[in-house]
MIDOSE-1310 file (N, C-alpha, C; in nm, 2 decimals, decimal comma, always signed):
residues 282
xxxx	+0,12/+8,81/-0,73/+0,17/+8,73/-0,85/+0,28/+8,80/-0,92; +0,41/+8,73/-0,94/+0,52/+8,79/-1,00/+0,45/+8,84/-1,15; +0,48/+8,98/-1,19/+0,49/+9,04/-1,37/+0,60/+8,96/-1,43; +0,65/+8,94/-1,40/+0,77/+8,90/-1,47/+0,72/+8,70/-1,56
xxxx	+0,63/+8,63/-1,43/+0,57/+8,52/-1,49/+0,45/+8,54/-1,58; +0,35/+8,64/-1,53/+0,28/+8,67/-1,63/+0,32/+8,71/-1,77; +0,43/+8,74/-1,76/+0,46/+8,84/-1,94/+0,52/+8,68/-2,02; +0,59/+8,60/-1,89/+0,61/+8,48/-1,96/+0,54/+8,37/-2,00
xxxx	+0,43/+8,37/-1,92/+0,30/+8,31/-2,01/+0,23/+8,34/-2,13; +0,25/+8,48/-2,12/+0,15/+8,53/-2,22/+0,25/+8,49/-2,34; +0,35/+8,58/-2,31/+0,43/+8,50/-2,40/+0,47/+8,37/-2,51; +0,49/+8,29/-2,42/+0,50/+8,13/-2,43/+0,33/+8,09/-2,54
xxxx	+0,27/+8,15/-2,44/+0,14/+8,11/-2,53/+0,10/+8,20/-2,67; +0,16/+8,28/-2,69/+0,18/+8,38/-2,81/+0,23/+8,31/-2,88; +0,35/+8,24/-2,85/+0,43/+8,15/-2,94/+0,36/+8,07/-3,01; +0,33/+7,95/-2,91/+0,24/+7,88/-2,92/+0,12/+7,89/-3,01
xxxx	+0,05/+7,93/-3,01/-0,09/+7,97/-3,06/-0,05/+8,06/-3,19; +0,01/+8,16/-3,22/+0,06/+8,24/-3,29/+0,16/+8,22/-3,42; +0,26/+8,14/-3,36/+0,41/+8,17/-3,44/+0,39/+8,04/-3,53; +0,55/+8,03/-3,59/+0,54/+8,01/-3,72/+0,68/+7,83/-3,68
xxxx	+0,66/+7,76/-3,78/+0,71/+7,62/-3,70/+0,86/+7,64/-3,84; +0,94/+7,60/-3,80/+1,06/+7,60/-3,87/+1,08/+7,45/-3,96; +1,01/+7,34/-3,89/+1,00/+7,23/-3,95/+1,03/+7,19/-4,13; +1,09/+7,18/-4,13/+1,11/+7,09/-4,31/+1,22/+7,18/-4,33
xxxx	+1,21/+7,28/-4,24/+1,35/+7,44/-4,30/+1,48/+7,33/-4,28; +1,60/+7,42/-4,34/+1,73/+7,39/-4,32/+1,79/+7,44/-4,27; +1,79/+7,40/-4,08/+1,86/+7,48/-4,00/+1,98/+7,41/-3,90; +2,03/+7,56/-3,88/+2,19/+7,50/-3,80/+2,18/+7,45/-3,67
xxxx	+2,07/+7,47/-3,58/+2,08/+7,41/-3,44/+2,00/+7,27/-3,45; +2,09/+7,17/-3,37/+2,08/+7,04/-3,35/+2,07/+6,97/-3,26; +2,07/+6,89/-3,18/+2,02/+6,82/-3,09/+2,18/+6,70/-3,07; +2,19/+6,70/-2,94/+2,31/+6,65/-2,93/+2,33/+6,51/-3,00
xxxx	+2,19/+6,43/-3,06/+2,20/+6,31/-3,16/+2,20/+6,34/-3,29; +2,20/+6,42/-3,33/+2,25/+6,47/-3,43/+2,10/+6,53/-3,49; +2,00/+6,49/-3,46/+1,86/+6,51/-3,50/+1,82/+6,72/-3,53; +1,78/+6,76/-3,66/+1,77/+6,91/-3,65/+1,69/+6,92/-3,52
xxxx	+1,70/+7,08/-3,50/+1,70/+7,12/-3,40/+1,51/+7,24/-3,47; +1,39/+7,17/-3,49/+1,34/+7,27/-3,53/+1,26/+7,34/-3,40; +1,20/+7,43/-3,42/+1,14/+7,55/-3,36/+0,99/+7,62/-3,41; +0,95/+7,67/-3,30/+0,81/+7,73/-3,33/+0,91/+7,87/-3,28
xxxx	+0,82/+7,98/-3,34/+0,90/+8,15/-3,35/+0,81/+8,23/-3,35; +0,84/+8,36/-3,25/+0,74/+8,46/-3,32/+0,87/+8,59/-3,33; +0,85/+8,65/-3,45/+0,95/+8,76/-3,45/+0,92/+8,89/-3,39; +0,94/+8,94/-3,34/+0,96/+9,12/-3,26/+0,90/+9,12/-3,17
xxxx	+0,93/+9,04/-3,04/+0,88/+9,04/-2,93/+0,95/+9,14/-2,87; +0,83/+9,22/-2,79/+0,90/+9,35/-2,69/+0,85/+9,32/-2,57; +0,96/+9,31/-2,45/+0,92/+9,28/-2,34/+0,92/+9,40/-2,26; +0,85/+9,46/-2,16/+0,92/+9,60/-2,06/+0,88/+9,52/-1,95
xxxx	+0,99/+9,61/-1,82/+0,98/+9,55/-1,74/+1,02/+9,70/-1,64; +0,96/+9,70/-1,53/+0,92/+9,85/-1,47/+0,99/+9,74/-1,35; +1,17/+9,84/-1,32/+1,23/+9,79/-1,23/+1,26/+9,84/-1,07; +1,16/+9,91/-1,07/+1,13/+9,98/-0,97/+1,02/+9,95/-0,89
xxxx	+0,93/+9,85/-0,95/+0,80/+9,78/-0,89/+0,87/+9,70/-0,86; +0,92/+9,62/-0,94/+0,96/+9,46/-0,89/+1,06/+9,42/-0,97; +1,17/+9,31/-0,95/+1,26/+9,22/-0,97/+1,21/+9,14/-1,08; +1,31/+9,16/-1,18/+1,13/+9,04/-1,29/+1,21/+8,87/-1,27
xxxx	+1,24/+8,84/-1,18/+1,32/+8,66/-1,14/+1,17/+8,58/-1,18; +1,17/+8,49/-1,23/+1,00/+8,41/-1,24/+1,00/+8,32/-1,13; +0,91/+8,25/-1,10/+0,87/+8,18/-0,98/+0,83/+8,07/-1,01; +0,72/+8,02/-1,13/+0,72/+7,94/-1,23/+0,86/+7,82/-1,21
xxxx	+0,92/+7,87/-1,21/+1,06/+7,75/-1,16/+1,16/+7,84/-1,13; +1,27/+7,82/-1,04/+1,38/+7,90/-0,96/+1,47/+7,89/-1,13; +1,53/+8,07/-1,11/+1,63/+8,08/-1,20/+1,76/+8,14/-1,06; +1,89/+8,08/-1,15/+1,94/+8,07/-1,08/+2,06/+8,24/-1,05
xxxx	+2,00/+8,28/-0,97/+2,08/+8,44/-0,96/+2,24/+8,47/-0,98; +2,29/+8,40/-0,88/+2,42/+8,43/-0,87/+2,50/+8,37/-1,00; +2,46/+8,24/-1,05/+2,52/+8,22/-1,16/+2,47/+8,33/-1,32; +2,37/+8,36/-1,28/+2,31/+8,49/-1,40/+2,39/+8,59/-1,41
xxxx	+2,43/+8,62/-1,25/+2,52/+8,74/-1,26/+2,64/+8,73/-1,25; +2,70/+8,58/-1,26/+2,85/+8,54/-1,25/+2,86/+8,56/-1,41; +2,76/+8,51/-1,48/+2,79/+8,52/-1,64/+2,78/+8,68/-1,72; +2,71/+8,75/-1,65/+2,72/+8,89/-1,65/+2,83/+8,96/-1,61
xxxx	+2,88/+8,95/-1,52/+3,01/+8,99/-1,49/+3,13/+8,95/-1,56; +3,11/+8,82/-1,57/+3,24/+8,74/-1,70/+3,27/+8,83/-1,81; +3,12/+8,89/-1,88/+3,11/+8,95/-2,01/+3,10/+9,09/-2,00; +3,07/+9,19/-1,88/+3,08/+9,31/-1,88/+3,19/+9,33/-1,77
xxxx	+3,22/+9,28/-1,64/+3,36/+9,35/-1,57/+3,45/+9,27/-1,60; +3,48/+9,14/-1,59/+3,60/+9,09/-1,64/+3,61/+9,07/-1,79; +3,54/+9,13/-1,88/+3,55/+9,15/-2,01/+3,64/+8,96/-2,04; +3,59/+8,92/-2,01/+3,68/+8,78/-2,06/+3,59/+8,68/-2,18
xxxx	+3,65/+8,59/-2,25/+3,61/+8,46/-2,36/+3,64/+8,36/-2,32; +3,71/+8,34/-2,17/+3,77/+8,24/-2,15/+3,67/+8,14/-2,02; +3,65/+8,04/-2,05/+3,54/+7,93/-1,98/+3,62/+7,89/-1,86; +3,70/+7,92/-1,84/+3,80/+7,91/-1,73/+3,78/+8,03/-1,59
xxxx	+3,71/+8,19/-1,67/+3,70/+8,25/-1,55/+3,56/+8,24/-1,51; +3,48/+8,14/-1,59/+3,33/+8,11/-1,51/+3,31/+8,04/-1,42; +3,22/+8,03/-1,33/+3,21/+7,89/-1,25/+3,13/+7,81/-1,26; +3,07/+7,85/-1,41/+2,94/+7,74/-1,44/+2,98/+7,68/-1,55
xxxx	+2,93/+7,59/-1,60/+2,95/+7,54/-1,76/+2,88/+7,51/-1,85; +2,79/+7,65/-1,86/+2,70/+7,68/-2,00/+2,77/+7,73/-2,07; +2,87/+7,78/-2,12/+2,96/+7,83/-2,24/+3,07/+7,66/-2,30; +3,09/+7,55/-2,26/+3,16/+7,46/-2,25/+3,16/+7,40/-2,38
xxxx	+3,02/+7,40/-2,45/+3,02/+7,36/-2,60/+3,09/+7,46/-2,68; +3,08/+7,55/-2,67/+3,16/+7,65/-2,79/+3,31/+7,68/-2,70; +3,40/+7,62/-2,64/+3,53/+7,66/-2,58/+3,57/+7,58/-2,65; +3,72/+7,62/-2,74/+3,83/+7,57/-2,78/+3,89/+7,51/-2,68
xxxx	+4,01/+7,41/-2,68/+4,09/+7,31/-2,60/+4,16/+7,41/-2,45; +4,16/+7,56/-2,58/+4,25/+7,61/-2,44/+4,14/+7,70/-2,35; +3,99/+7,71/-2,39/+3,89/+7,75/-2,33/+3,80/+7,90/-2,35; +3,86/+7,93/-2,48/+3,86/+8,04/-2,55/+3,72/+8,05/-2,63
xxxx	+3,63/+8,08/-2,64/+3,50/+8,08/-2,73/+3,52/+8,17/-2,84; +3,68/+8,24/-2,90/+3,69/+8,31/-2,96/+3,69/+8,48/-2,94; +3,66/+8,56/-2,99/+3,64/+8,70/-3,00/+3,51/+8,72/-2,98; +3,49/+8,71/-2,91/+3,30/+8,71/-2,84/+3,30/+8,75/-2,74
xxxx	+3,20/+8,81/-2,72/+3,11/+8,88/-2,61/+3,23/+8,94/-2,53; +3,25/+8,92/-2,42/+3,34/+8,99/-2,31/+3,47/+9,06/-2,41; +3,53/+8,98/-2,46/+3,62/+9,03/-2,58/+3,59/+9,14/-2,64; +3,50/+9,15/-2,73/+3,44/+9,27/-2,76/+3,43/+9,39/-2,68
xxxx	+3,36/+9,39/-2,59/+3,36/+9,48/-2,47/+3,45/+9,56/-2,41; +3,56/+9,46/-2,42/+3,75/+9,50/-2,33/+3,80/+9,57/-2,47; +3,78/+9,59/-2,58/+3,83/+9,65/-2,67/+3,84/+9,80/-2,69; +3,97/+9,86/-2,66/+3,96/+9,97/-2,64/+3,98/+10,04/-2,75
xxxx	+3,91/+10,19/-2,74/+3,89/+10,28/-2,91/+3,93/+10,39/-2,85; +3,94/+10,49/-2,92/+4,03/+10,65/-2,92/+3,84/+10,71/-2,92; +3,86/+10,81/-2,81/+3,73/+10,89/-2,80/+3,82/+11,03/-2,75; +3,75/+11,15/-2,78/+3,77/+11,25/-2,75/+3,85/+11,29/-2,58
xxxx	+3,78/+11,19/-2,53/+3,81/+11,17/-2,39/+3,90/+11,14/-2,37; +3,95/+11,02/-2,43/+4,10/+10,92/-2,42/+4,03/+10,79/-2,44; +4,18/+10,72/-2,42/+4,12/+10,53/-2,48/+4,01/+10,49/-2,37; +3,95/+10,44/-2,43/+3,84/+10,37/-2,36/+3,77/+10,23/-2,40
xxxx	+3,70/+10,13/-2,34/+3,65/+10,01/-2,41/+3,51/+10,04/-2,38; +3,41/+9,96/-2,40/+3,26/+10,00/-2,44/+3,20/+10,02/-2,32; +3,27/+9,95/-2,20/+3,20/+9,94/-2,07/+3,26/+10,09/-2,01; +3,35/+10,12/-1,96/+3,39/+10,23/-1,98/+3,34/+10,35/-1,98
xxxx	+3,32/+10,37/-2,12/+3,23/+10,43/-2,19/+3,12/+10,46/-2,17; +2,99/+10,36/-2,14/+2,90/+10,38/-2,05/+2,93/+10,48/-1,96; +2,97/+10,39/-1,83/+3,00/+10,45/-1,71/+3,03/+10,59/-1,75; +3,14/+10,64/-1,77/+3,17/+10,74/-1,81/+3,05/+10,84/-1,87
xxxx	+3,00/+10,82/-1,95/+2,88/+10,91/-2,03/+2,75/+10,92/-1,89; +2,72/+10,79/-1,84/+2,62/+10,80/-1,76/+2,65/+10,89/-1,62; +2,78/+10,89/-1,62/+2,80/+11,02/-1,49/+2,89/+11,18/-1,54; +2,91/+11,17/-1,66/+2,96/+11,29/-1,73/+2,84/+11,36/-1,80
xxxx	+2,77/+11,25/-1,91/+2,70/+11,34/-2,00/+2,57/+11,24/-1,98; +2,47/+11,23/-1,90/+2,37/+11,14/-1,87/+2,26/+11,14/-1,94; +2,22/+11,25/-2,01/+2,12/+11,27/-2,13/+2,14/+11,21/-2,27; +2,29/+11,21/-2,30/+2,29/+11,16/-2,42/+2,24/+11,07/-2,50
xxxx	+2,23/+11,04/-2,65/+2,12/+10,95/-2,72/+2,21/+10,88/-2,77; +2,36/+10,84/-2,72/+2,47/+10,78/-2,77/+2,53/+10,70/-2,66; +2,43/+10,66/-2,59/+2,50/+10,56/-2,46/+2,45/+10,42/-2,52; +2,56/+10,35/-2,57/+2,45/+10,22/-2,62/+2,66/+10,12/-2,61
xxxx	+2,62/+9,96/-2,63/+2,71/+9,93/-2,68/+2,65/+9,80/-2,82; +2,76/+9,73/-2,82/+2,75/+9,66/-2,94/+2,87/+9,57/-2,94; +2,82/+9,44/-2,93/+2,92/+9,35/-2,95/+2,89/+9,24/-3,08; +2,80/+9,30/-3,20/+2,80/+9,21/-3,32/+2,89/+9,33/-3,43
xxxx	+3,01/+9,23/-3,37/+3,14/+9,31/-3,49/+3,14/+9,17/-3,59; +3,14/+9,25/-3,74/+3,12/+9,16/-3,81/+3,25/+9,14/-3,87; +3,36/+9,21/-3,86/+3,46/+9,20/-3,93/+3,53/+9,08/-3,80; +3,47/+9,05/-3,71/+3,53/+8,94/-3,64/+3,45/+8,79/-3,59
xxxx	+3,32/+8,85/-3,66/+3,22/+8,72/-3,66/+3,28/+8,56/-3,68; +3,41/+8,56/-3,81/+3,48/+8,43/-3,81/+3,53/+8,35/-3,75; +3,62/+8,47/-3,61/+3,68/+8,43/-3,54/+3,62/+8,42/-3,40; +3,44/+8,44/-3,40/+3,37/+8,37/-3,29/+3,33/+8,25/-3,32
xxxx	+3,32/+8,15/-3,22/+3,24/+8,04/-3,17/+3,10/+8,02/-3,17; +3,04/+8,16/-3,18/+2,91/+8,15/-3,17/+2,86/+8,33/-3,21; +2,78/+8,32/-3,28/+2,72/+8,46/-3,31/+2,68/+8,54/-3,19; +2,68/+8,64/-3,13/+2,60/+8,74/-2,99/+2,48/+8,66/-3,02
xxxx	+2,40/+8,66/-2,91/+2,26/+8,65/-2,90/+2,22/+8,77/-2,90; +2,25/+8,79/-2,81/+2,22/+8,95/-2,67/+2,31/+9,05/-2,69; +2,29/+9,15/-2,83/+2,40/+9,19/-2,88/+2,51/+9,36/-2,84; +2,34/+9,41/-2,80/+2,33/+9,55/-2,80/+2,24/+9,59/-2,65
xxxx	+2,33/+9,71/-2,63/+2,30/+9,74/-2,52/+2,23/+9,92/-2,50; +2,12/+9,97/-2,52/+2,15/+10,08/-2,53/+2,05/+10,21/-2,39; +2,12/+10,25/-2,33/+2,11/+10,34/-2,21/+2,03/+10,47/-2,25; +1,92/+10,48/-2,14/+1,83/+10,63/-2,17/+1,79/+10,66/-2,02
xxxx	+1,85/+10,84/-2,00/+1,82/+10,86/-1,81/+1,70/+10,93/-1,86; +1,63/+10,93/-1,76/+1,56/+11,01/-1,76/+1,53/+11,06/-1,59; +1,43/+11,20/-1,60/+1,45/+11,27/-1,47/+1,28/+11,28/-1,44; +1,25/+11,21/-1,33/+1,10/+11,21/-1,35/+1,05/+11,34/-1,24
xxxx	+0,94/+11,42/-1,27/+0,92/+11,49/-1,19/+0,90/+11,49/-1,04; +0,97/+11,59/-1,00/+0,98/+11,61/-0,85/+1,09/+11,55/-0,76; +1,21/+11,48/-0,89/+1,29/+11,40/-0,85/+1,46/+11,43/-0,86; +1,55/+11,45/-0,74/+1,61/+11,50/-0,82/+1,77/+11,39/-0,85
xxxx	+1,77/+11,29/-0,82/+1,83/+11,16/-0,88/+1,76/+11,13/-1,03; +1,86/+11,06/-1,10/+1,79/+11,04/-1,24/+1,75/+10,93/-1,24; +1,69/+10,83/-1,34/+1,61/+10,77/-1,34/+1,71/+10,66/-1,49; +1,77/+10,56/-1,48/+1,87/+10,47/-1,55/+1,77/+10,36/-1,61
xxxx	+1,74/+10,37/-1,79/+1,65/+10,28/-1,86/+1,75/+10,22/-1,97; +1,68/+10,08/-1,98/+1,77/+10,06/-2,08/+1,70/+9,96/-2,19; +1,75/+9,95/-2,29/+1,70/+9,86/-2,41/+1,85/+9,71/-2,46; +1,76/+9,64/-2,43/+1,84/+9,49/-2,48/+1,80/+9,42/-2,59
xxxx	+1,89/+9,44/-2,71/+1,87/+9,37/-2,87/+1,91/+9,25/-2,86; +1,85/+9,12/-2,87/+1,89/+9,02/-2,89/+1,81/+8,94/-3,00; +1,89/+8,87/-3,13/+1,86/+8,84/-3,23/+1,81/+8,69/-3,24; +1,82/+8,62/-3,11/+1,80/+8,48/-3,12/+1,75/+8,50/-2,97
xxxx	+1,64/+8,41/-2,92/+1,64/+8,34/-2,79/+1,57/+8,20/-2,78; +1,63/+8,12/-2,70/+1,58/+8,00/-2,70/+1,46/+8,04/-2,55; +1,35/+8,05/-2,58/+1,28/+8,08/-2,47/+1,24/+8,00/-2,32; +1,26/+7,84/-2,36/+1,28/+7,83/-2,24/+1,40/+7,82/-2,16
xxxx	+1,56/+7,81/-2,21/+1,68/+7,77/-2,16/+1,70/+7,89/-2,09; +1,70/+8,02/-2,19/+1,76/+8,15/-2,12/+1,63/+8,28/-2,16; +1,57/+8,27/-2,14/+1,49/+8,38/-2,12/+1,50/+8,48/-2,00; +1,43/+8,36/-1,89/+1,44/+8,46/-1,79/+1,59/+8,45/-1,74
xxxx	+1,72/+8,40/-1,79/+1,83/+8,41/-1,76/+1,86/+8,54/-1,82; +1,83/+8,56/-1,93/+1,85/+8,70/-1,92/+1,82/+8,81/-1,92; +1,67/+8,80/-1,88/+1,63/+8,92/-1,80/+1,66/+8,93/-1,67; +1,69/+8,83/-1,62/+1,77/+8,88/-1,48/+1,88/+8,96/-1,51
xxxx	+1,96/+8,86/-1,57/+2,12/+8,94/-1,55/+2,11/+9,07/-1,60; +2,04/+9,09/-1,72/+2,04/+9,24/-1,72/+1,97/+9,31/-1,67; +1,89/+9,26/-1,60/+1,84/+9,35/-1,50/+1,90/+9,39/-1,36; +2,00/+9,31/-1,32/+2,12/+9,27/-1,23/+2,16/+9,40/-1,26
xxxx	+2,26/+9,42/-1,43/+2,31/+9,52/-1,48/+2,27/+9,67/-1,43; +2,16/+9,70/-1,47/+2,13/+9,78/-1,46/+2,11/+9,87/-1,36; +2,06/+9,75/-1,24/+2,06/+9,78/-1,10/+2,20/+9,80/-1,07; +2,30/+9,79/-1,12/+2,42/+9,79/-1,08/+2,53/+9,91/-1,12
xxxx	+2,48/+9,93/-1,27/+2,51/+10,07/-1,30/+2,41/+10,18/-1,22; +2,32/+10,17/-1,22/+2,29/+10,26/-1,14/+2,29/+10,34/-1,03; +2,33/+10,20/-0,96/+2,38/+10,25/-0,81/+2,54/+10,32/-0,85; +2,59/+10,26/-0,88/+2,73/+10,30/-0,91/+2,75/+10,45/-0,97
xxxx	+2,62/+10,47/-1,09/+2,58/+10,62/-1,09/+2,49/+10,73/-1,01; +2,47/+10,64/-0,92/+2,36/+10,71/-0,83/+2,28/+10,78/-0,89; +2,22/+10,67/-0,92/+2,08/+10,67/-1,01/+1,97/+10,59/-0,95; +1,81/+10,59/-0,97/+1,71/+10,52/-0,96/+1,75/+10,42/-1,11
xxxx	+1,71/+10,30/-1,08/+1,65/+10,19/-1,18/+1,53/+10,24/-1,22; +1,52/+10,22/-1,34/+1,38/+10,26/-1,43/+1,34/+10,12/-1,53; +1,35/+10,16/-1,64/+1,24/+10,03/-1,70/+1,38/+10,02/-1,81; +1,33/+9,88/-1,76/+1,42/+9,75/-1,88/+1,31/+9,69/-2,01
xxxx	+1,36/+9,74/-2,13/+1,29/+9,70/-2,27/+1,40/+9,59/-2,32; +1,32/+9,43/-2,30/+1,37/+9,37/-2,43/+1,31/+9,30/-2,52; +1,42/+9,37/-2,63/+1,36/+9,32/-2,80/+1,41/+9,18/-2,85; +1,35/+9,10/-2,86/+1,40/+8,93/-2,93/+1,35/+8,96/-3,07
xxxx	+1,45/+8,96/-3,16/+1,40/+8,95/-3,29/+1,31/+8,78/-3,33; +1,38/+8,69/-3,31/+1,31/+8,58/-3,32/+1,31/+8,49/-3,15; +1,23/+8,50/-3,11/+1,21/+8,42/-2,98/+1,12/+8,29/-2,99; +1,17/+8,14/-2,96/+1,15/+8,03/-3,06/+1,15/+7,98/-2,92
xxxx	+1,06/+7,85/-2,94/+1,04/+7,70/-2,88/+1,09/+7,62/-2,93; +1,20/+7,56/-2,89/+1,25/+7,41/-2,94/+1,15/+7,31/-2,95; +1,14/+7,20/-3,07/+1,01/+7,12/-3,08/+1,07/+7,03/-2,93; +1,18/+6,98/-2,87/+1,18/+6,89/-2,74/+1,14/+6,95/-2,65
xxxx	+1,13/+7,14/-2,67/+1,06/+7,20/-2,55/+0,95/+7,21/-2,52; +0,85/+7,16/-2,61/+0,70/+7,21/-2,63/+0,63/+7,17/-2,52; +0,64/+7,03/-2,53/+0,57/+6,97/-2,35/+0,60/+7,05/-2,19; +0,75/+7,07/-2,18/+0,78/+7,10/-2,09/+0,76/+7,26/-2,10
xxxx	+0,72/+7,33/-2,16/+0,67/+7,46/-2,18/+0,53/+7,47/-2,13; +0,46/+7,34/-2,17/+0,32/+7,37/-2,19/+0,29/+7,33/-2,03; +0,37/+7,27/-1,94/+0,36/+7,19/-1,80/+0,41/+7,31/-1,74; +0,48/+7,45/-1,76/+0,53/+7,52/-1,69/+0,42/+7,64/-1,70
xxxx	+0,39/+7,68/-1,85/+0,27/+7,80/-1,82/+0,16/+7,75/-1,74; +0,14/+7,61/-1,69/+0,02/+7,58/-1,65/+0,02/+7,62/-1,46; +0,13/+7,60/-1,43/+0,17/+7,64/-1,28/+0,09/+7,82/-1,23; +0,07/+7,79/-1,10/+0,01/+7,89/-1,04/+0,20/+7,99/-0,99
xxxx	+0,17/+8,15/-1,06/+0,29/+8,20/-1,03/+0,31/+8,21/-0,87; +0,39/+8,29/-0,78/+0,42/+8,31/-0,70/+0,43/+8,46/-0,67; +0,43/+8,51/-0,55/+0,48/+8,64/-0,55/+0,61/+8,68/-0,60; +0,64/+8,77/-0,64/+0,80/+8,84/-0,61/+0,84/+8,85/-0,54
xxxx	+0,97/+8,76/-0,52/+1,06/+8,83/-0,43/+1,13/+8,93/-0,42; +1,15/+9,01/-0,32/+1,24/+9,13/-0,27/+1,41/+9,11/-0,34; +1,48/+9,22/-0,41/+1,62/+9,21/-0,50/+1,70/+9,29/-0,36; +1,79/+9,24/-0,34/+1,89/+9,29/-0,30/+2,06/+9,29/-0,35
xxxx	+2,06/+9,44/-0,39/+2,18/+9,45/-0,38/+2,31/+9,51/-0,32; +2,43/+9,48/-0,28/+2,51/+9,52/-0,15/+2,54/+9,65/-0,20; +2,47/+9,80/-0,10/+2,46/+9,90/-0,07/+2,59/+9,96/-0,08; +2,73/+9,84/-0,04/+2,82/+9,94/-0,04/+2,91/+9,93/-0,17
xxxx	+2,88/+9,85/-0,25/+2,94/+9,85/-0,35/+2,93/+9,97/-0,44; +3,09/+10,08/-0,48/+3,02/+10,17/-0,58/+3,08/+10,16/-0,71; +3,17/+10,13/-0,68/+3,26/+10,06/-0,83/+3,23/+9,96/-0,90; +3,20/+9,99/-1,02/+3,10/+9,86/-1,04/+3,23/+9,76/-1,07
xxxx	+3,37/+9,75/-1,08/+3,44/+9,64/-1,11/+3,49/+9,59/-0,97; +3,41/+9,65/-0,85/+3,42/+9,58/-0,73/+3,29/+9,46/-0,65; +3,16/+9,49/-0,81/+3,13/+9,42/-0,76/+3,11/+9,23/-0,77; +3,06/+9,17/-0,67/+3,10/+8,99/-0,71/+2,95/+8,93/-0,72
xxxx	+2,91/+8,80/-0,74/+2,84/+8,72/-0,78/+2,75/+8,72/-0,64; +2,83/+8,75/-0,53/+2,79/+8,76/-0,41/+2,74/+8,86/-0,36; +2,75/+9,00/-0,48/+2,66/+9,11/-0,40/+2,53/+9,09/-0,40; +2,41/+9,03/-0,47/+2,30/+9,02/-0,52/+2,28/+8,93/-0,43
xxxx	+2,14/+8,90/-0,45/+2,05/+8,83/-0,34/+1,87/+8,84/-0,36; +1,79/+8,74/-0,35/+1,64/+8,72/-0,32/+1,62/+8,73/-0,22; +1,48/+8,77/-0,16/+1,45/+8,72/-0,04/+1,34/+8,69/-0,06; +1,28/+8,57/+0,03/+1,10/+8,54/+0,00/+1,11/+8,46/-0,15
xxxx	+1,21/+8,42/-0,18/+1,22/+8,38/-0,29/+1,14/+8,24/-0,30; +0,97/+8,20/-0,32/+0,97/+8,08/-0,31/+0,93/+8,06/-0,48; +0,97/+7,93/-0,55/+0,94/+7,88/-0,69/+0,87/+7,77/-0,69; +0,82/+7,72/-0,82/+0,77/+7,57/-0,85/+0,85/+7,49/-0,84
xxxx	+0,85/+7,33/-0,89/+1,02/+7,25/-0,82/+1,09/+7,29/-0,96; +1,20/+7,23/-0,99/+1,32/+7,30/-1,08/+1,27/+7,22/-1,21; +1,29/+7,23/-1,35/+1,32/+7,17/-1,45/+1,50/+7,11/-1,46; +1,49/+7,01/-1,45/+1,58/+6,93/-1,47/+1,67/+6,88/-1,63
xxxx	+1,78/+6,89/-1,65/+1,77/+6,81/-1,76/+1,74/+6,86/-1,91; +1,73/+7,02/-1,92/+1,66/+7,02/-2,02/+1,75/+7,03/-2,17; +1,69/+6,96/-2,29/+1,80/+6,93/-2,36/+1,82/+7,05/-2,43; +1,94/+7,09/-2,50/+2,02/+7,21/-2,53/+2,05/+7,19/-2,69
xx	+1,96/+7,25/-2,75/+2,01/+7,29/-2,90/+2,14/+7,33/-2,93; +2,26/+7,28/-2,98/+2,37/+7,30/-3,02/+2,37/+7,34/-3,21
């Protein structure tokens, strides 16, 4: 049985059973008829995920890989805001005419700052520290700049990124952990969308650092049920999970700006049938 579906049930049903209904509040997400957009929430959810046992992909319904890591790549190698270098069209509501989502995410990231080292942009930076100075307690990034929040489209979700090696005994490769801040999730649209991709990440700097993958921590400050999601939530935790599939990533890749959407891979990948259709809080 995949961990990755279990932590999502328990989850889901935490919510459910637990959290708190946004109903009668005055809130900004909406429903493409114009109807508010309310939610059931629970705040400070911590997820870990031990990426050395298993791939946490859920099985519960197919998520879709290469597009997780097409959108991961958008926003950490090609550092871009433009809906034009993706090949999917989940960013499409928040693109300007010329396809710009503003100073967001990827944008942030390609921003280069004066370090002791020389210029560098946040991704960089990583890289750099994780094969220069690998212990350090200053490997992290941050894309909730507030002096440019005006001139995004949409606030970060998934804001902060922050890196911890560790060297486990008897080993002498290090061991690449990381923590993911995100201040909003819609739990069923992109959950496990983004624990893939960053888990994609991670497996990805690491190789590139010749490193072991270690454990992925993520923090949702508020992780919410849309009230149109609640049925189709409650028809999904009810499914029997699947095993995990086997992660593959292409061995020869070491540069992580050489790698594509195409290096990654499932195998044994089998799921429940797909959710179709599902409507999108704007």
């Amino acid at each position: 049985m995949s961990y990755a579906d279990t932590l999502f049930i328990n989850m889901c049903r935490d919510i459910l059973e637990n959290g708190t209904s946004t109903e009668g509040e005055k809130v900004r997400p909406h429903w493409p008829d114009g109807t508010p957009a309310y939610t059931i929430k629970r705040f400070g959810v911590v997820n870990r995920y031990d990426l050395r046992k298993e791939f946490p992909i859920m099985t519960l319904r197919r998520t879709a890989l290469k597009s997780a890591t097409d959108e991961i790549l958008w926003i950490w190698q090609k550092k871009s805001n433009n809906i034009h270098d993706l090949h999917s069209h989940i960013w499409d509501e928040w693109a300007d005419e010329d396809g710009s989502i503003g100073k967001a995410y990827g944008y942030q990231l390609g921003v280069r700052h004066q370090y002791r080292e020389g210029m560098m942009d946040q991704v960089d930076r990583v890289i750099y520290d994780l094969k220069n100075n690998p212990f350090s307690r200053r490997i992290m990034t941050n894309i909730y700049v507030h002096q440019d929040l005006h001139e995004m489209n949409l606030y970060p979700c998934a804001y902060s990124m922050t890196f911890n090696v560790t060297q486990r005994p008897g080993e002498e490769r290090l061991t690449l952990n990381a923590i993911l801040n995100q201040r909003s999730q819609d739990v069923l649209a992109a959950n496990n969308w983004n624990v893939v991709q960053y888990a994609v990440l991670i497996h990805m700097l690491a190789q590139v650092c010749d490193m072991y993958v270690g454990e992925f921590v993520h923090v949702i400050a508020d992780a919410h049920i849309y009230d149109r999601h609640v049925p189709i939530i409650r028809e999904l935790i009810d499914r029997e999970p699947r095993p995990a599939p086997a992660f593959w990533l292409n061995p020869d890749v070491r540069d992580f700006y050489e790698f594509t959407r195409n290096d990654v891979r499932v195998d044994h990948y089998e799921t429940g049938e797909q959710i179709t259709d599902i409507p999108i809080a704007i």
